[in-house]
C-alpha positions as CSV (number, residue, x, y, z in Angstrom):
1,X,37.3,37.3,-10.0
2,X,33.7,37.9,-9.3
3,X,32.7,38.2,-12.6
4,X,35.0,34.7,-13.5
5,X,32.8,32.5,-10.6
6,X,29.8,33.8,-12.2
7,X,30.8,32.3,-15.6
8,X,31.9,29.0,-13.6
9,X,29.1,28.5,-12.2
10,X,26.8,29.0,-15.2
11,X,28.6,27.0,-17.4
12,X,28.5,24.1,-14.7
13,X,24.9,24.8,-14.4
14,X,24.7,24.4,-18.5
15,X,26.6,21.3,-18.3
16,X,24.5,19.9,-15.5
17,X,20.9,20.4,-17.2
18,X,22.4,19.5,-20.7
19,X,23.6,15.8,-19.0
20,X,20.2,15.6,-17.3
21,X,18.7,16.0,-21.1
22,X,20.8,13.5,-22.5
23,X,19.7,10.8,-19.6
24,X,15.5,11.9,-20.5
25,X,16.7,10.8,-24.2
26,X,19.1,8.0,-23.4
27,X,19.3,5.5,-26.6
28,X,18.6,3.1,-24.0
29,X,15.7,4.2,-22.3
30,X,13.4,1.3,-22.0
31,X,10.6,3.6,-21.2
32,X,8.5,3.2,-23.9
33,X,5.0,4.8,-24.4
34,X,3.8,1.9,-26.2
35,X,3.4,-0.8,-24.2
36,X,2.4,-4.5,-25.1
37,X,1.9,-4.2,-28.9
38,X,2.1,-7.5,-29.9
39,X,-0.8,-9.0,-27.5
40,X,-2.9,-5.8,-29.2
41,X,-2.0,-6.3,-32.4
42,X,-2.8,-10.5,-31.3
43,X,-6.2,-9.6,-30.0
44,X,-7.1,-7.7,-33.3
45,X,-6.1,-10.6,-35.8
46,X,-8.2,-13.1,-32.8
47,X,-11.1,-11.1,-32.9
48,X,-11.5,-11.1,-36.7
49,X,-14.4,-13.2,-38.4
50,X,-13.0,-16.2,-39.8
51,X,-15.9,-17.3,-42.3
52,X,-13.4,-20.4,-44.1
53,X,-10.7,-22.0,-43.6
54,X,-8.5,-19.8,-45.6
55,X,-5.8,-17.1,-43.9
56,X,-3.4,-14.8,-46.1
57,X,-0.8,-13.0,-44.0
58,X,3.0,-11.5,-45.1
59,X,5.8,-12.1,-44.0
60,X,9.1,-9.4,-43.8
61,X,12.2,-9.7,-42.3
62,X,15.4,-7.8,-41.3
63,X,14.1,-3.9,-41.7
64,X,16.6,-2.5,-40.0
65,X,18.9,-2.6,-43.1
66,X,16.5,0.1,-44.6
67,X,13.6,1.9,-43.3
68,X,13.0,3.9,-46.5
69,X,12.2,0.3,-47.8
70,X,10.2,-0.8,-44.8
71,X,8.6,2.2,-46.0
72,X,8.4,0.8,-49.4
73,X,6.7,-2.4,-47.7
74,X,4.2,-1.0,-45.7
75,X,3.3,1.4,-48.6
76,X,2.6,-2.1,-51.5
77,X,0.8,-3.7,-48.4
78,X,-1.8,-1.5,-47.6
79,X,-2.8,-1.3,-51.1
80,X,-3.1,-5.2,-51.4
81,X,-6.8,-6.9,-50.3
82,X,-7.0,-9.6,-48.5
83,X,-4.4,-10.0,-46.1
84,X,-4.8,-10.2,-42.4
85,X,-2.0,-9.1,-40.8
86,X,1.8,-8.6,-41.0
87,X,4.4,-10.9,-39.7
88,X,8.0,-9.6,-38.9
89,X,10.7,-11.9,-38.5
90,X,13.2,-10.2,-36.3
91,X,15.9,-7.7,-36.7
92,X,14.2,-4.7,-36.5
93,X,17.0,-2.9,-35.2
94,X,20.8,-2.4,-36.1
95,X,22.3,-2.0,-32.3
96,X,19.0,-2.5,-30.1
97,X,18.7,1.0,-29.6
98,X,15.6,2.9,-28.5
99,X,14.9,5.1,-31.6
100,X,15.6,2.2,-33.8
101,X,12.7,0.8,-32.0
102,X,10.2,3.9,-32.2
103,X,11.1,4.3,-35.9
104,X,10.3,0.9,-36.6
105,X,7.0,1.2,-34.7
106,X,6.1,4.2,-36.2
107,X,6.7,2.8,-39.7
108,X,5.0,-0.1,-39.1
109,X,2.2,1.0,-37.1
110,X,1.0,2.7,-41.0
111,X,0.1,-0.7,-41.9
112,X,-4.0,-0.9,-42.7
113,X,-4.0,-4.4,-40.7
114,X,-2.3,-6.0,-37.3
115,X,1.1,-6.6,-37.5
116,X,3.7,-9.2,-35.2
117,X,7.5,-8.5,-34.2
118,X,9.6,-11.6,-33.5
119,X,12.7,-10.6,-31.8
120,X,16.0,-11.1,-33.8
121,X,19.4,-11.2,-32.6
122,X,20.3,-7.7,-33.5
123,X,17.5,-6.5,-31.4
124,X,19.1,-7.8,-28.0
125,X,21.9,-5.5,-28.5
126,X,23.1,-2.7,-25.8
127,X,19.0,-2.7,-23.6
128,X,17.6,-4.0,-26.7
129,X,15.7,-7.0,-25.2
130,X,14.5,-4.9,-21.5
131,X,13.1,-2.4,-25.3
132,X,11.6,-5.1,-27.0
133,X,9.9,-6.5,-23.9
134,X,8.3,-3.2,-23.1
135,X,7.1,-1.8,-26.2
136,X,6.6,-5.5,-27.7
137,X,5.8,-8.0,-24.6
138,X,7.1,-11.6,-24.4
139,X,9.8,-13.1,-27.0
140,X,7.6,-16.7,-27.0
141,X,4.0,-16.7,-27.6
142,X,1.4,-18.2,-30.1
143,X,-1.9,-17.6,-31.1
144,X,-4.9,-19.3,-32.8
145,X,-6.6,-18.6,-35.8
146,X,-9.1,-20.7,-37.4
147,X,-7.3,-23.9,-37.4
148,X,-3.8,-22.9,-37.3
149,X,-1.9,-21.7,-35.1
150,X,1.1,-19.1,-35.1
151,X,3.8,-20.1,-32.6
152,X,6.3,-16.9,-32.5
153,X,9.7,-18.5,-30.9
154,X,12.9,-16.7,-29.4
155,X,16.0,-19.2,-30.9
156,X,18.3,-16.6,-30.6
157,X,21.7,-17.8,-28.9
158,X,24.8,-15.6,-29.2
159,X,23.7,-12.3,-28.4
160,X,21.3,-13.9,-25.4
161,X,24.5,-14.9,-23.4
162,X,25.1,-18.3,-24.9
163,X,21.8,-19.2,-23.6
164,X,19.8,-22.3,-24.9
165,X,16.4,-21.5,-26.4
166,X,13.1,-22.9,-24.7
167,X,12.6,-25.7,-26.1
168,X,10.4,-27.6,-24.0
169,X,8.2,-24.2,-24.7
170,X,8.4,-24.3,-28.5
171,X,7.4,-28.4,-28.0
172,X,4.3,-27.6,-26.1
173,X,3.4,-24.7,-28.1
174,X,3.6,-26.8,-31.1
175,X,1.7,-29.8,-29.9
176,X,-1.6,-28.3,-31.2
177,X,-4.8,-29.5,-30.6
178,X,-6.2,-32.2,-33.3
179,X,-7.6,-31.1,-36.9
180,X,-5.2,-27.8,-35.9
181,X,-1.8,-27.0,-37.7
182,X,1.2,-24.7,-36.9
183,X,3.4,-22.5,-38.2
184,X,6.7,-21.8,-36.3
185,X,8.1,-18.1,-36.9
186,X,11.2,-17.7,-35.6
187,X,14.4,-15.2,-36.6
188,X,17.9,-17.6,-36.9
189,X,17.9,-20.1,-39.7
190,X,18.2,-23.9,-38.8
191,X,21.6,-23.7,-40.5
192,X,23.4,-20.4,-38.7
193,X,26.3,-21.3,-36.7
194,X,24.4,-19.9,-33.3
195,X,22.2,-23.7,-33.8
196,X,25.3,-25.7,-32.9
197,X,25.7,-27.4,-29.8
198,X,22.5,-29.4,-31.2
199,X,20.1,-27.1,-30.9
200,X,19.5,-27.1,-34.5
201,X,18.8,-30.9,-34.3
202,X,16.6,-30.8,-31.6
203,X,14.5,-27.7,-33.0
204,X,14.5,-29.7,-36.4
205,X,13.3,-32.8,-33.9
206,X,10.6,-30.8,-32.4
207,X,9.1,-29.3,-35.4
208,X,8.9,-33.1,-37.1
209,X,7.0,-34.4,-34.3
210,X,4.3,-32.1,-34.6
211,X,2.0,-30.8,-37.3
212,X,4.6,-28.1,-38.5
213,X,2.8,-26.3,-41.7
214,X,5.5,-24.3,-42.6
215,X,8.3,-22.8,-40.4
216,X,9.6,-19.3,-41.7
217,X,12.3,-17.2,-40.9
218,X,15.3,-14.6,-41.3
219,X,18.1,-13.5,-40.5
220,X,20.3,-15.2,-43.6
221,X,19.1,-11.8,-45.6
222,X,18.5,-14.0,-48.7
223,X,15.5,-16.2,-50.2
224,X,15.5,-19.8,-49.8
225,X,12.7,-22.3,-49.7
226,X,13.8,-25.8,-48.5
227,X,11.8,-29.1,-47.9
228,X,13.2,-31.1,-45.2
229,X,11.8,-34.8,-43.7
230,X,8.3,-33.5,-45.3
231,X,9.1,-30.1,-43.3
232,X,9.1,-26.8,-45.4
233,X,10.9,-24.0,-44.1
234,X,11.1,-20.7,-45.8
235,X,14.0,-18.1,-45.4
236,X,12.8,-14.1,-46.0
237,X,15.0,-11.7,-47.4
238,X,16.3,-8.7,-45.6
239,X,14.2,-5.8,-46.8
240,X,16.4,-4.1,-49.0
241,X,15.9,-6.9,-51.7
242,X,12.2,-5.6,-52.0
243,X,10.9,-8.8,-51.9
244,X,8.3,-10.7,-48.9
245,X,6.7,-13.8,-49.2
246,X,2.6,-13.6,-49.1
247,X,1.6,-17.1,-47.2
248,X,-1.9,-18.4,-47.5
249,X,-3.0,-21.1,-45.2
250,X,-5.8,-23.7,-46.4
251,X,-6.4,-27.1,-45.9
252,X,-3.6,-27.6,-43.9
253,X,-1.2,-26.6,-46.2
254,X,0.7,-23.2,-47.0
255,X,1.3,-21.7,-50.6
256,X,3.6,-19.5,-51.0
257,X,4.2,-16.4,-53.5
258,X,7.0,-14.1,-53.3
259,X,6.2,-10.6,-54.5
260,X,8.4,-7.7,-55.6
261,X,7.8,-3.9,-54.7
């Protein structure tokens, strides 16, 4: 009988230290050792020496369909010249969980210059958006750069609790200073069911009242380029296509090229 408590109690001691292992490595941990990497990826592209009016950035979206082609991406990027910094239009994850998250960073963190994560509907899954806030920072924020600016804006509805997005934030952060234009990167198509109630109309609105370059986005996992009320918007594929769209700003306009790898 002895012997049989002995057993008990060391297989209840196994079970105990094996649950406390599983909560240290939780696929919802929020505790993230990086910490803020858009504002540092931000403060790299700011700081860089902007001798024309000329910018060249790419844009990706929805990587969580494949790393081993985010892999692909990162790999044809760094051996282009000329670019200054990566844009990521949401979806990073398939079910917002942690290691989606570090895998993604530690793909993308391979890049040779900056790169910025917008936050895509699939990325508020399960603690997906308390993740993203840690390891990325805020869902809404822009940045300057030579005379444009780069307005990064959370439309996501559904998976946000039926929540309407900022606009009154995406209106301010839009009304640029003059001789400055925008681009608005943001993950849900103006056409996606989640834009009903309106709020496709009034983004639409917002983005004709002020000097809108381009708006670009995901989430539709196809390519489309549309021109609407003298408003371009550009829809990225989802990575597995192997295509991304290389953007070069210049005298307040945007051309566009969509390369293969």
């Amino acid at each position: 009988m002895k012997t049989r408590n002995t057993l008990l109690i060391l297989t209840l001691g196994v079970l105990l230290a094996s649950c406390d292992k599983l909560t240290d490595f939780s696929p919802y941990d929020a505790n993230t050792s990086h910490n803020n990497v858009n504002a540092l990826n931000v403060s790299e592209i700011t700081a860089m020496q902007w001798p024309t009016d000329s910018i060249t950035f790419i844009a990706i979206s929805d990587t969580h369909t494949d790393y081993a082609d985010l892999r692909a991406a990162v790999t044809a990027i760094n051996q282009m010249d000329g670019i200054s910094f990566v844009m990521v239009l949401g979806d990073i994850t398939d079910w917002g969980l942690f290691n989606e998250f570090d895998d993604y960073y530690h793909l993308a963190r391979r890049l040779k210059v900056p790169f910025v994560t917008v936050i895509g509907n699939h990325d508020y899954l399960s603690n997906g958006k308390s993740i993203f806030n840690k390891m990325f920072g805020p869902t809404n924020f822009y940045f300057d750069i030579g005379n444009y600016r780069m307005v990064v804006f959370d439309n996501v509805v559904w998976e946000n609790g039926n929540r309407k997005p900022d606009f009154d934030w995406f209106s301010q952060a839009l009304s640029t200073p003059e001789g400055m234009t925008s681009v608005a990167c943001y993950h849900i198509h103006p056409w996606d069911p989640q834009l009903e109630n309106g709020y496709a109309d009034e983004m639409k609105q917002i983005i004709e009242a002020n000097p809108v370059v381009l708006s670009i986005f995901g989430h539709g996992h196809h390519y489309l380029e549309e021109e609407i009320n003298n408003r371009r918007y550009l829809m990225l594929p989802d990575i597995i296509k192997r295509s991304m769209a290389k953007i070069t700003l210049a005298n307040q306009a945007a051309t566009i090229e969509i390369l293969n790898f």
